[in-house]
TISE-443586 format. One line per 4 residues: number of its first residue (from 1); their letters; for each residue x, y, z of C-alpha. Coordinates in steps of 0.05 Angstrom, whole numbers. Last residue first. Example, Ala and Ser with C-alpha at 12.3 -4.5 7.8 and 13.67 -1.06 7.14 Angstrom:
2) SA) 273 -21 143 ~ 246 -90 156
//
This chain:
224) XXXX) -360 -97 388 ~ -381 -103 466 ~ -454 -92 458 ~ -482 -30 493
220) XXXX) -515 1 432 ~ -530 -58 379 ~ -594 -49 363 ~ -593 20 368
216) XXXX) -553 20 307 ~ -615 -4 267 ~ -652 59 296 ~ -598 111 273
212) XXXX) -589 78 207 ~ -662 91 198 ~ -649 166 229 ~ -601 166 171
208) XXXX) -644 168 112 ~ -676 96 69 ~ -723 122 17 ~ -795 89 10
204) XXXX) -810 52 -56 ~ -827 -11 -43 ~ -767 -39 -60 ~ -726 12 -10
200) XXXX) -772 -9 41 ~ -752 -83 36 ~ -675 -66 72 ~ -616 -99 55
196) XXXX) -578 -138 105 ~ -520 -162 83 ~ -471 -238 83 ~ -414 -254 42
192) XXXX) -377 -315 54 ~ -315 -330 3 ~ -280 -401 16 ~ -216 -405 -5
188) XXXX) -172 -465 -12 ~ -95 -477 -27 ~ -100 -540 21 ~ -40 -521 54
184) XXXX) -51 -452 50 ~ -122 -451 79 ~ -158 -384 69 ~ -227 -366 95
180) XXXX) -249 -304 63 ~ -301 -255 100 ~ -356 -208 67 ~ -389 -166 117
176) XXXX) -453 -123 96 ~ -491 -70 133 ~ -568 -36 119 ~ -564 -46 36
172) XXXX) -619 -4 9 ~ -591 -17 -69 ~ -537 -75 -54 ~ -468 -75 -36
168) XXXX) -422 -135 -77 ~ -380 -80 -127 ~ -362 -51 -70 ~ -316 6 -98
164) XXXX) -375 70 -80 ~ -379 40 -7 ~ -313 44 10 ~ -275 -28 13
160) XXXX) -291 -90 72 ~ -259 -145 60 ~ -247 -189 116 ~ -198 -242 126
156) XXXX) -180 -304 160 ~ -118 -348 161 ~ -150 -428 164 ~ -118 -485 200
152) XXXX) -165 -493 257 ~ -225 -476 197 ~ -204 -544 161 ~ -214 -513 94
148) XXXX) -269 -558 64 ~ -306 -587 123 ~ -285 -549 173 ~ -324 -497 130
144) XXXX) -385 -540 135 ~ -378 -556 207 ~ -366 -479 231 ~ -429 -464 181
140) XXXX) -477 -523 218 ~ -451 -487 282 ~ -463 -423 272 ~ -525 -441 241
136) XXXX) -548 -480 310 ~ -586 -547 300 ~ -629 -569 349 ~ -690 -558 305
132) XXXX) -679 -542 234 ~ -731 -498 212 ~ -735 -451 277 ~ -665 -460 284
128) XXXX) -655 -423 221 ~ -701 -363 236 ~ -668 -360 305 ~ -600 -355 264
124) XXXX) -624 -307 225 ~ -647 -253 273 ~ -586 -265 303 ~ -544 -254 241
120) XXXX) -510 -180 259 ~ -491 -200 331 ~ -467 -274 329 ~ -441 -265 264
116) XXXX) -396 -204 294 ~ -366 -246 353 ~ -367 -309 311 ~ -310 -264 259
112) XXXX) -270 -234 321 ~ -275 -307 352 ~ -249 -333 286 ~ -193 -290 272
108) XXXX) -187 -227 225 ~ -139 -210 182 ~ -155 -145 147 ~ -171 -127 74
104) XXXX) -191 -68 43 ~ -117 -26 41 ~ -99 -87 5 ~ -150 -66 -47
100) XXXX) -110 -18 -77 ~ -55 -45 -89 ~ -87 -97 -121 ~ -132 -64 -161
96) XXXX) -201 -104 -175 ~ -224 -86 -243 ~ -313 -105 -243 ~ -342 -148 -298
92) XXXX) -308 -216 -269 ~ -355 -208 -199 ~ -342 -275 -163 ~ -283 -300 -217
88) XXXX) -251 -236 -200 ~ -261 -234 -125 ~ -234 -304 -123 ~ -174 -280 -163
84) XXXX) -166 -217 -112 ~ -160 -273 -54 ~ -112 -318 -86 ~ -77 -257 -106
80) XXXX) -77 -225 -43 ~ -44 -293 -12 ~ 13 -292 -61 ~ 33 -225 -45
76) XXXX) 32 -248 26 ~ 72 -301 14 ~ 118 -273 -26 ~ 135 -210 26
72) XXXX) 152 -145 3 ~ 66 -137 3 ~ 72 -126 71 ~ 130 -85 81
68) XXXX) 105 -39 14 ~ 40 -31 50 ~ 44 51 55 ~ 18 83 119
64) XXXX) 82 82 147 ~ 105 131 90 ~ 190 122 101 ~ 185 52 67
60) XXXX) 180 96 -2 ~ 138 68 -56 ~ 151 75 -134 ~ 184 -3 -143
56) XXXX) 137 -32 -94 ~ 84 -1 -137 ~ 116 -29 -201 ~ 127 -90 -166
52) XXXX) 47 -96 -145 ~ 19 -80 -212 ~ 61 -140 -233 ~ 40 -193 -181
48) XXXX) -29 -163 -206 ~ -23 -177 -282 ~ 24 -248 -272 ~ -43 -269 -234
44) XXXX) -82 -242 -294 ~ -50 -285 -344 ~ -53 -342 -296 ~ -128 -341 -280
40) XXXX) -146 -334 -348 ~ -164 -400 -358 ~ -155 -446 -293 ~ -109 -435 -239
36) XXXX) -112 -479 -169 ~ -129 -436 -113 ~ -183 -482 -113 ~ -252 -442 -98
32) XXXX) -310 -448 -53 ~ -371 -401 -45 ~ -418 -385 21 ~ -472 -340 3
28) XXXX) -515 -298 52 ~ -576 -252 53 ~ -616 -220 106 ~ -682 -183 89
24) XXXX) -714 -125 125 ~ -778 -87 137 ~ -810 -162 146 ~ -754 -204 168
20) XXXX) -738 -252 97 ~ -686 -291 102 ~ -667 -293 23 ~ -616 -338 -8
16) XXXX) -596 -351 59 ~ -630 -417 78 ~ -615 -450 7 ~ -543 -418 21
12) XXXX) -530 -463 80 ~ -553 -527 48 ~ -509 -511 -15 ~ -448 -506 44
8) XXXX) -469 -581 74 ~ -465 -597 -1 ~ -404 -581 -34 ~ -385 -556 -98
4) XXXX) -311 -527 -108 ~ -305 -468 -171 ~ -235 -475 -199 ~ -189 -414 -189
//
């Protein structure tokens, strides 16, 4: 997986490398990646595929909470190893399982992924329109993706693993999405990650539930 460079999505991570919100910060970062192999990339492509056969080869079809349909399939098997690679070259200290994080991913489409941007970075969004008059974020980041993975032609996914096997969550983190754009055709992936951590936590106060309590208020009434 080769590390892609591109400008309108540098722009967008300049704004949120750190949105700060007083009690709160919001924090984003858009990376692109070839799905073409580089370095280790192939020795540890052949080391998933083949995690995954030796699980296909110990499942049972009758558990119909097993993935063995799913990952039966090549293309599918291919996909979750262009996505575990760009985990992998993202966090390269930390042993993604294959298997196991299949279970963490779900396909997602783009109204299901605007409907929770639109909710969770609204706060940011005004701070962004704010600085760039006229200019929505949702909008800059729908151009910048079309951009390099042609968003029409894009399959969609979240990640979302337990708490204690995100390598990504932060110390006082309040919620965190991480979504991967995928465009076969172009063999490109573009990882977004964006959190809200909280500035309490840094200043020495301990986050409890009643604060997870408030922030869900927020959001009580909202069709999710």
């Amino acid at each position: 997986m080769k590390y892609l460079e591109y400008t309108p999505l540098d722009r967008i991570n300049d704004f949120l490398s750190h949105v700060n919100l007083g009690e709160r910060t919001i924090k984003g970062c858009l990376e692109a990646y070839s799905c073409k192999h580089t370095g280790t990339d192939k020795k540890l492509s052949l080391s998933l595929e083949n995690e995954i056969f030796d699980y296909l080869g110990k499942s049972s079809d009758a558990d119909s909470s097993s993935p063995v349909e799913y990952l039966m399939c090549r293309s599918s098997r291919k996909t979750l190893i262009y996505l575990l690679l760009s985990l992998y070259h993202m966090y390269p200290d930390y042993d993604f399982s294959a298997v196991n994080a299949h279970q963490f991913f779900t396909e997602e489409s783009w109204d299901s992924f605007k409907q929770i941007f639109d909710v969770y970075m609204f706060e940011a969004s005004k701070e962004w329109l704010d600085a760039n008059e006229g200019s929505a974020l949702l909008e800059t980041l729908y151009k910048a993706l079309d951009e390099v993975v042609k968003v029409a032609e894009c399959e969609i996914y979240t990640y979302n693993p337990e708490a204690d096997a995100d390598p990504f969550l932060e110390k006082g983190a309040i919620w965190s999405y991480h979504f991967f754009f995928y465009n076969r055709r172009l063999k490109r992936v573009v990882s977004f990650r964006f959190s809200c951590v909280s500035n309490l936590v840094g200043e020495g106060h301990l986050l409890d539930d009643s604060s997870f309590d408030e922030d869900g208020e927020i959001f009580d009434g909202m069709d999710m």
